[in-house]
C-alpha positions in Angstrom: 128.7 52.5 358.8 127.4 54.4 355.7 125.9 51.4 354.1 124.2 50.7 357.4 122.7 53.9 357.8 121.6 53.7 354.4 119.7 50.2 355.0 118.2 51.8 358.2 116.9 55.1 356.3 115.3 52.6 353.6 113.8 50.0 356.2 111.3 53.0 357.0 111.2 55.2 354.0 107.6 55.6 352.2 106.6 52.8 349.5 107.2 53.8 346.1 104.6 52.6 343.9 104.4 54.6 340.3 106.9 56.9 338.2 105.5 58.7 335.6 107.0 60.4 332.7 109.1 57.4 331.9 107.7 55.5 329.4 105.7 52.1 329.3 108.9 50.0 330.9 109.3 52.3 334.4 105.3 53.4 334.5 104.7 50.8 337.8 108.1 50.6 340.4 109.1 47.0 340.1 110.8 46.1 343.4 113.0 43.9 343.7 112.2 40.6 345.2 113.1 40.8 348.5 111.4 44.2 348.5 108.7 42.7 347.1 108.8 39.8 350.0 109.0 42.4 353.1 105.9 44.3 351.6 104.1 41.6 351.4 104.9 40.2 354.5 104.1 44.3 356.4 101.4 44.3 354.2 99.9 41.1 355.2 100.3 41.8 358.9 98.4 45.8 358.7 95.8 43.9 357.0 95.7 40.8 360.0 95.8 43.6 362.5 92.8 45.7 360.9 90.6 42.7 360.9 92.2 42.1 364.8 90.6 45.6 365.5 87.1 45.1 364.0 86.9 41.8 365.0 88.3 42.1 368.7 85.1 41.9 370.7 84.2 38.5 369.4 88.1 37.0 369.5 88.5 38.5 372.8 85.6 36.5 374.5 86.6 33.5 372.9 89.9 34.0 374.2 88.5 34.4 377.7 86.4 31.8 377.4 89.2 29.6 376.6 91.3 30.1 379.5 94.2 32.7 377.9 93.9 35.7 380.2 95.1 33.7 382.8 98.8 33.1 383.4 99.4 30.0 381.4 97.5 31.4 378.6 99.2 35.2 379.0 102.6 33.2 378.5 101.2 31.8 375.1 99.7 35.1 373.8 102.9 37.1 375.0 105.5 34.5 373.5 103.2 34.9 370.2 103.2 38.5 370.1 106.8 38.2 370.7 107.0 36.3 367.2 105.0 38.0 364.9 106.7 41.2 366.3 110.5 39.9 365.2 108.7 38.9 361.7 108.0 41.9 361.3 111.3 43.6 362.1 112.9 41.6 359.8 110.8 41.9 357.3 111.2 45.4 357.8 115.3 44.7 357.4 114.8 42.7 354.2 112.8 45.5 352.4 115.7 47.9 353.3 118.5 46.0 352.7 116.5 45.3 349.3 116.0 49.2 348.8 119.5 49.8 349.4 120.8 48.0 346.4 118.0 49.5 344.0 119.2 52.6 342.2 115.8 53.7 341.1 114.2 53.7 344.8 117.8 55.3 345.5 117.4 57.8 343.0 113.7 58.8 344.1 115.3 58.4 347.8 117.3 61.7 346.9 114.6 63.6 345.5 112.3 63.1 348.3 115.2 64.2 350.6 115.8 67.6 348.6 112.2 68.2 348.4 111.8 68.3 352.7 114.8 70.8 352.0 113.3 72.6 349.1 109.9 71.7 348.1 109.6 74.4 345.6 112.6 73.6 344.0 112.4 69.5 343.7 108.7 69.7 343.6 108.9 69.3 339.1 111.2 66.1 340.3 108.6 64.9 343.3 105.9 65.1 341.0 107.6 62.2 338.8 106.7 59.5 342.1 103.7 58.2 343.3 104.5 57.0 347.0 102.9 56.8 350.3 101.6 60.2 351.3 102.7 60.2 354.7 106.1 61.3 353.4 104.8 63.9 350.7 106.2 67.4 352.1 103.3 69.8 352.9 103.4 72.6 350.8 100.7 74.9 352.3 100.2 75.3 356.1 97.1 77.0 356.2 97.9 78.1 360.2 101.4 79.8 359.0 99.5 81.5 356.3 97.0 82.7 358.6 98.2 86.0 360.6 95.0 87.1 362.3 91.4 85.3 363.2 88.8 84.9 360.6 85.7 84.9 361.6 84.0 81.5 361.0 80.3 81.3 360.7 78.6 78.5 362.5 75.2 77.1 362.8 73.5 76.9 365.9 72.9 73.6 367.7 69.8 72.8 368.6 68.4 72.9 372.1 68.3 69.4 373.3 67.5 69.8 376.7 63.9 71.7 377.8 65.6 71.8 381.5 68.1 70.5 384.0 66.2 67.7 385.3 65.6 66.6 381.6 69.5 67.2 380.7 70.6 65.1 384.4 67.9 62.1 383.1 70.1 62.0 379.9 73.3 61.9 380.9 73.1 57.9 380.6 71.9 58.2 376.9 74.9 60.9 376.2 77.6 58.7 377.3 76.4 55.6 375.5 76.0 58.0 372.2 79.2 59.7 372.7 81.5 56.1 372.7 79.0 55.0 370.0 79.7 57.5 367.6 84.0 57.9 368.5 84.3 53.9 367.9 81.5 52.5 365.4 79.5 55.1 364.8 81.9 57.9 362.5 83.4 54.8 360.7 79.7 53.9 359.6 78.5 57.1 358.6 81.7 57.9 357.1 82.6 54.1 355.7 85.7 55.3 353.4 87.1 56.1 356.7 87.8 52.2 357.9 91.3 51.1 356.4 90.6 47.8 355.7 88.1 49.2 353.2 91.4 51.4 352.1 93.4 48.5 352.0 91.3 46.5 349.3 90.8 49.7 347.3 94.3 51.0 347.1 94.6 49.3 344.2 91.7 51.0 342.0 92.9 54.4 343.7 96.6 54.6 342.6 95.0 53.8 339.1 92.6 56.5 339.3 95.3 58.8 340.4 97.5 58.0 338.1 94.6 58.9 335.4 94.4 62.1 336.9 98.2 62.6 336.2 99.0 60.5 332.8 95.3 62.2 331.1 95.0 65.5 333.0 98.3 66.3 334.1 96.9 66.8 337.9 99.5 67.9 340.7 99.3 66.2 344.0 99.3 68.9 347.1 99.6 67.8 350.8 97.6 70.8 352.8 97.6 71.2 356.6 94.7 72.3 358.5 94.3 74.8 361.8 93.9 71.4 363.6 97.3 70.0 362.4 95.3 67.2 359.5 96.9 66.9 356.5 94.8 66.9 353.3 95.5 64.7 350.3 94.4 66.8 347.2 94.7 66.4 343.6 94.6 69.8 341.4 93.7 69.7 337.6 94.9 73.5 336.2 93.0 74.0 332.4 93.4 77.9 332.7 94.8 79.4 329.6 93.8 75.9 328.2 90.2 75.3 328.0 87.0 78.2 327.6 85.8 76.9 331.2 89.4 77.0 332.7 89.1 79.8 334.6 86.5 78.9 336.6 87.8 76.3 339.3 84.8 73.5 340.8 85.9 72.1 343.9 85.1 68.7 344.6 83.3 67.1 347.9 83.0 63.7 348.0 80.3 61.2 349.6 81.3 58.9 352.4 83.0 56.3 350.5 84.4 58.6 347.8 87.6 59.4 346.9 89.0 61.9 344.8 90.5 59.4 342.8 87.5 57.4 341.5 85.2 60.5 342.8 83.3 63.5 341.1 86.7 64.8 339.7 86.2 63.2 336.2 82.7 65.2 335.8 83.8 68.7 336.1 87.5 68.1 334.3 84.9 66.6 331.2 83.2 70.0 331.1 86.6 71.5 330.9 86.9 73.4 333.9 89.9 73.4 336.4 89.3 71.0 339.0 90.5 71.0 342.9 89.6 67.5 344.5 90.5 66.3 348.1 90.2 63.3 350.5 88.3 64.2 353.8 90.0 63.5 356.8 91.0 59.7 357.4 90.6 58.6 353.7 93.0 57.9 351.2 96.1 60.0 352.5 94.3 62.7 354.4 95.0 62.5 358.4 92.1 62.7 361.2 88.7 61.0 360.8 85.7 63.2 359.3 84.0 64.5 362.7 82.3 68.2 361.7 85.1 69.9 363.2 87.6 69.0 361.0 85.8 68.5 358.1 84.9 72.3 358.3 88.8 72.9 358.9 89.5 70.7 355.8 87.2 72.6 353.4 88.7 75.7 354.6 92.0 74.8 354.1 90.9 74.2 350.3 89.4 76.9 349.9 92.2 79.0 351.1 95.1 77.0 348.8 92.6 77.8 345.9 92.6 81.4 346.8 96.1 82.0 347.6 98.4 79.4 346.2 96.5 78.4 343.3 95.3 82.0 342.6 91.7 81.6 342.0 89.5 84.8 342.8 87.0 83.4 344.9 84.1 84.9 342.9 85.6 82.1 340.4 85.1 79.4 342.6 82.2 77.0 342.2 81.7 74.3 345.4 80.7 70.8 343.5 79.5 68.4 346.6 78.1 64.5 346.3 76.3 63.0 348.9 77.6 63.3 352.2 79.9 66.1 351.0 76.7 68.4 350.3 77.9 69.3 354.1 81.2 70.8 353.8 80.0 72.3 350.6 77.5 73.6 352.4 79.8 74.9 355.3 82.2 76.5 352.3 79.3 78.1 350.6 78.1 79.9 353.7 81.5 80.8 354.9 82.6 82.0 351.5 79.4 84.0 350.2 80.9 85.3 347.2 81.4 81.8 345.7 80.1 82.0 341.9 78.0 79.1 343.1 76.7 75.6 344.7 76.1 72.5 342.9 75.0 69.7 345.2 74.3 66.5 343.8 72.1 63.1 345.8 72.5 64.8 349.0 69.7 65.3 352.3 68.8 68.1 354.0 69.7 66.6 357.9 71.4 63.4 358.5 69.1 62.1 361.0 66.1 61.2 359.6 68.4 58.9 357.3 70.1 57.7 361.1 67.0 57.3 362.4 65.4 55.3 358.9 68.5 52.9 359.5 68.9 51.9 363.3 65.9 50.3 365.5 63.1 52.0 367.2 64.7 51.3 370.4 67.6 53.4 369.5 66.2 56.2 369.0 67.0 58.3 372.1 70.7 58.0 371.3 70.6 58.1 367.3 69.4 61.9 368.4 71.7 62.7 370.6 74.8 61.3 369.0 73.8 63.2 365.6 73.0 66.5 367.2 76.0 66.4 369.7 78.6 64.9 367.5 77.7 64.9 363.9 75.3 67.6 363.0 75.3 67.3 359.3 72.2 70.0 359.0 73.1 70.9 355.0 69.7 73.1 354.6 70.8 75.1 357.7 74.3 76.2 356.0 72.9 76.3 352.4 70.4 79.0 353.4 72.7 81.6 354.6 74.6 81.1 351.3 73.3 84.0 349.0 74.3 82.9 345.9 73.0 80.3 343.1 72.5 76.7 343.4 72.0 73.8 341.3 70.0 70.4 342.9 70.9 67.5 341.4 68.1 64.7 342.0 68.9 61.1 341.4 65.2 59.3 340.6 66.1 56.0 341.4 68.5 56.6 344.8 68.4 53.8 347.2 70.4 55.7 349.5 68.6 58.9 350.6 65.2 57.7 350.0 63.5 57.0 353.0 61.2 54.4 351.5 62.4 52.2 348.9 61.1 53.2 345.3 59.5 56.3 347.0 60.7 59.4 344.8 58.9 61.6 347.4 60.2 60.3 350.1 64.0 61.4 349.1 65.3 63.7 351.2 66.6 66.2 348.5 63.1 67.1 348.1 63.0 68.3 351.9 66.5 69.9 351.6 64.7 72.1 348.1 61.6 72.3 349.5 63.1 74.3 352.7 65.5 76.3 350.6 62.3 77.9 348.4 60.5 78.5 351.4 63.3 80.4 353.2 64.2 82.1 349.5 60.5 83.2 348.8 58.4 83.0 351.7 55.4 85.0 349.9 55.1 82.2 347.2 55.3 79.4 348.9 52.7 79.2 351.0 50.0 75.6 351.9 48.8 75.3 348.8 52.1 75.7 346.6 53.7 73.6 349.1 51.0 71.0 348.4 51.5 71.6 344.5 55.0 71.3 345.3 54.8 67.7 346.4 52.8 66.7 343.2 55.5 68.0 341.1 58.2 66.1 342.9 56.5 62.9 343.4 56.7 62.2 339.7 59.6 63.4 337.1 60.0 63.7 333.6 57.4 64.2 330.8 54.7 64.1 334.5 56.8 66.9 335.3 56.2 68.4 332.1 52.8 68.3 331.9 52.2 69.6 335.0 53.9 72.4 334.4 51.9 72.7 331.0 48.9 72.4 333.2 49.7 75.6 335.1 50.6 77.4 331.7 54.2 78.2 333.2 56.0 80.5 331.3 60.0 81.7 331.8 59.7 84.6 330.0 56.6 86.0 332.1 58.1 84.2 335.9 62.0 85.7 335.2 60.3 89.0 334.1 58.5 89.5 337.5 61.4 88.3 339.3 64.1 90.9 337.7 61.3 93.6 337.7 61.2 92.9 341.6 65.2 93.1 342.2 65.5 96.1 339.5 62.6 97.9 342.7 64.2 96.5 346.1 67.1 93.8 345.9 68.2 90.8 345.5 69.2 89.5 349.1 66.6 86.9 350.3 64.6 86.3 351.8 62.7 88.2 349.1 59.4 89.4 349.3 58.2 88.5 345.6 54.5 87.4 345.1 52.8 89.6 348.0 50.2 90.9 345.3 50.0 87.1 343.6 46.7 85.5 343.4 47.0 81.7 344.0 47.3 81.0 340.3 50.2 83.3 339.8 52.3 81.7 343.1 51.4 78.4 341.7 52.9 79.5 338.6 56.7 81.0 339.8 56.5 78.0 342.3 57.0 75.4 339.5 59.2 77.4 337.7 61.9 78.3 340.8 61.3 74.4 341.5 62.4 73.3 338.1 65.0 75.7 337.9 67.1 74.8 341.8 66.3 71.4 341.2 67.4 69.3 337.8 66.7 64.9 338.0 68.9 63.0 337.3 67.4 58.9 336.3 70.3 56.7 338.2 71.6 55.5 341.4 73.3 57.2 343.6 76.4 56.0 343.1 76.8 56.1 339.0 79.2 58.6 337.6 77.2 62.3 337.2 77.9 63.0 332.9 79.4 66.2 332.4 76.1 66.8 330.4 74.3 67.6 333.0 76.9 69.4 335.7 74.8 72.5 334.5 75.5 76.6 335.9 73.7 76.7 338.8 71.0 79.3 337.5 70.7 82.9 338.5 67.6 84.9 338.4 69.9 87.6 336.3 70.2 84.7 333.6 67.7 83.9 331.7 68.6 80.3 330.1 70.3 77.2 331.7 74.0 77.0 330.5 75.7 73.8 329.8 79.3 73.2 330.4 80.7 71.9 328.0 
């Protein structure tokens, strides 16, 4: 009876797929081979089904067509069903007879059972495995930690509707928008959601983990929202280590990204300790990455970094790519005190991309399913964040560029552009927004020159910028440049333009070099800081 139970617990316990700490001859599991059959064979059908899923409206109208939703054809599809479905069960049998036998899947068997005792305790033991994250024990519970409400700041939607008729004339429009955006829509805005894309890239992401914990000795963490998701996240600790180690950079990721071929690697070269985690519905993270619980996810992080992993928050920079420039954004004006916000290839409002990508015709419901259901707005959370931040432009993105080969036309300019004009309204007025333009239309030595042109000087533009907080403050929006003549605003213009905003000549997806992951700069600092 034992030996069955046994085979029973192993037909459904988690894959094991790595040990580490064992030398060259144990670094992969090597299953046996009737394990290795039964995986295959599940493997196999998740795959088959996946491509069932994506593929169902054209399969089902062939199937119509043919004559199988009748009876005859219901009897086919049902006796069918009924086939694959005792293939899989015995395959399921196979793989834990198979496991049964193994002593080194028993052996990790017993450890992951002590650890859902004791995950404090067996967590030095867990940390050997790499296995299917389902069964990883969650070690902080962010709505147990939690004993009272904290108050959340949100942004305000947008007013969609001028009156009642105009709201009752769109209800139509809504309800095509909504199922839109909860079938097809979140899965392409957020592509590293789909899990056939998972599927072929597992993979590439159990070797980038397993970088992360041969090089950098990074522990694994399962976290648990206020919504009940659990967080896959990957800490790298170089405190008491490394100069930089003290200062922790959290890691957002774009919309295929993954913290284990992400933006981790950048920050950990500059020697900082690292935090990295998968949004909701990628890698081992639960839920799909609708605002709501990407906000929760971030905050969760943010949390474990403060009161698990001990980080004072003023030692917390935010470190978003892409698409994560949102929940960076959310963090950063949620957490004020944040030492600061490095945002790299990201927009300032998702749907003027939306709209660059989908037909005219669509564009009724491309507004309403953005603004009702996925408001990424990054400028309107990044303002209310106080603190410094660093722009990082790539000059040859094809992603964020509304016109291909168009530097002007990427929407990091809008998202900077915004951000001075909120930060110093006095100074950046029509004709520095013009000179503005001309400055980010070109890059490099242009760049150079046409700050030459203007005869900008740090030393003078810092000095009238510290001689106005030393007199008033330093909250913004500040009121520096009321007394300017044009020259002058032209002048600090340029110079708070090149200093938020730093280009970067790549794509959008290449690597960023740890080279130029630069402090975001201060007005209280007079040079630009490397990390290195």
């Amino acid at each position: 009876m034992s030996t069955l139970k046994n085979i029973w617990n192993c037909m459904f316990s988690p894959k094991l797929l790595k040990i580490y700490g064992n030398g060259p001859v144990e670094r992969f599991y090597e299953p046996q081979p009737m394990e290795r059959f039964g995986d295959q064979v599940i493997h196999s059908l998740y795959i088959i089904w996946k491509l069932g899923v994506y593929t169902s409206p054209l399969w089902g109208i062939m199937l119509y067509n043919k004559g199988y939703f009748e009876t005859q054809g219901l009897a086919f599809l049902s006796k069918f069903v009924a086939g694959v479905g005792v293939i899989l069960v015995v395959s399921f049998c196979i793989r834990g007879f198979s496991r049964a036998q193994n002593s080194t899947y028993q052996k990790f068997l017993e450890v992951l059972h002590r650890s859902e005792a004791n995950i404090a305790e067996s967590k030095k033991d867990l940390i050997k495995y790499d296995f299917d994250f389902t069964a990883w024990p969650v070690e902080y519970d962010l709505s147990e930690i939690m004993t009272g409400t904290r108050n959340k700041v949100h942004i305000q939607q947008p007013v969609l509707y001028q009156n009642t008729f105009q709201y009752i004339t769109n209800i139509p429009f809504r309800i095509i928008a909504y199922f839109a955006i909860h079938t097809f829509g979140i899965r392409l805005i957020y592509p590293g959601s789909v899990g056939l894309l998972q599927a072929v890239l597992e993979a590439s992401l159990l070797q980038g983990r397993s970088r992360l914990v041969d090089s950098y000795r990074g522990e694994r963490f399962k976290l648990r929202t206020l919504d009940d998701n659990d967080i896959d996240s990957m800490f790298i600790d170089k405190r008491n280590t490394s100069h930089n180690g003290n200062t922790l950079v959290i890691c957002c990721e774009g919309n295929a990204g993954f913290y284990e071929i992400g933006t981790m690697i950048t920050p950990i070269e500059a020697g900082y300790s690292v935090l990295g985690w998968n949004h909701p519905g990628f890698g081992g993270s639960t839920g799909m990455p609708y605002p709501s619980q990407e906000q929760n996810a971030i905050d969760t992080v943010v949390q474990f970094a403060i009161n698990k992993l001990g980080f004072k928050v003023q030692n917390i920079i935010v470190f978003g790519w892409s698409i994560g420039g949102y929940s960076t954004s959310w963090a950063a004006m949620n957490y004020p005190e944040i030492k600061g916000v490095v945002i790299d290839a990201t927009f300032d409002d998702i749907l003027p991309l939306a709209l660059n990508h989908m037909p005219k015709w669509w564009e009724p419901i491309v507004k309403l399913a953005i603004r009702e259901h996925v408001n990424l707005n990054v400028y309107e959370q990044l303002y209310k964040y106080p603190g410094p931040i660093q722009l990082i432009r790539r000059t040859e993105d094809e992603v964020i560029c509304l016109k291909e080969n168009d530097l002007l036309s990427n929407r990091g300019n809008n998202l900077l552009v915004k951000l001075l004009k909120y930060r110093y309204p006095c100074i950046f007025e029509e004709p520095q927004i013009e000179l503005l333009n001309e400055y980010l239309s070109v890059t490099g030595v242009k760049q150079e020159r046409i700050l030459e042109k203007y005869n900008v000087d740090e030393n003078v533009s810092v000095s009238l910028l510290q001689s106005y907080i030393s007199e008033y403050s330093k909250s913004y929006p500040m009121k520096v440049g009321e007394g300017f003549g044009i020259m002058e605003k032209s002048q600090m213009a340029l110079f708070l333009a090149s200093k938020y905003m730093k280009d970067f000549k790549s794509t959008h997806c290449v690597s960023l070099p740890s080279e130029m992951f630069t402090v975001p700069w201060d007005i209280n600092i007079e040079s630009d800081y490397v990390f290195t």
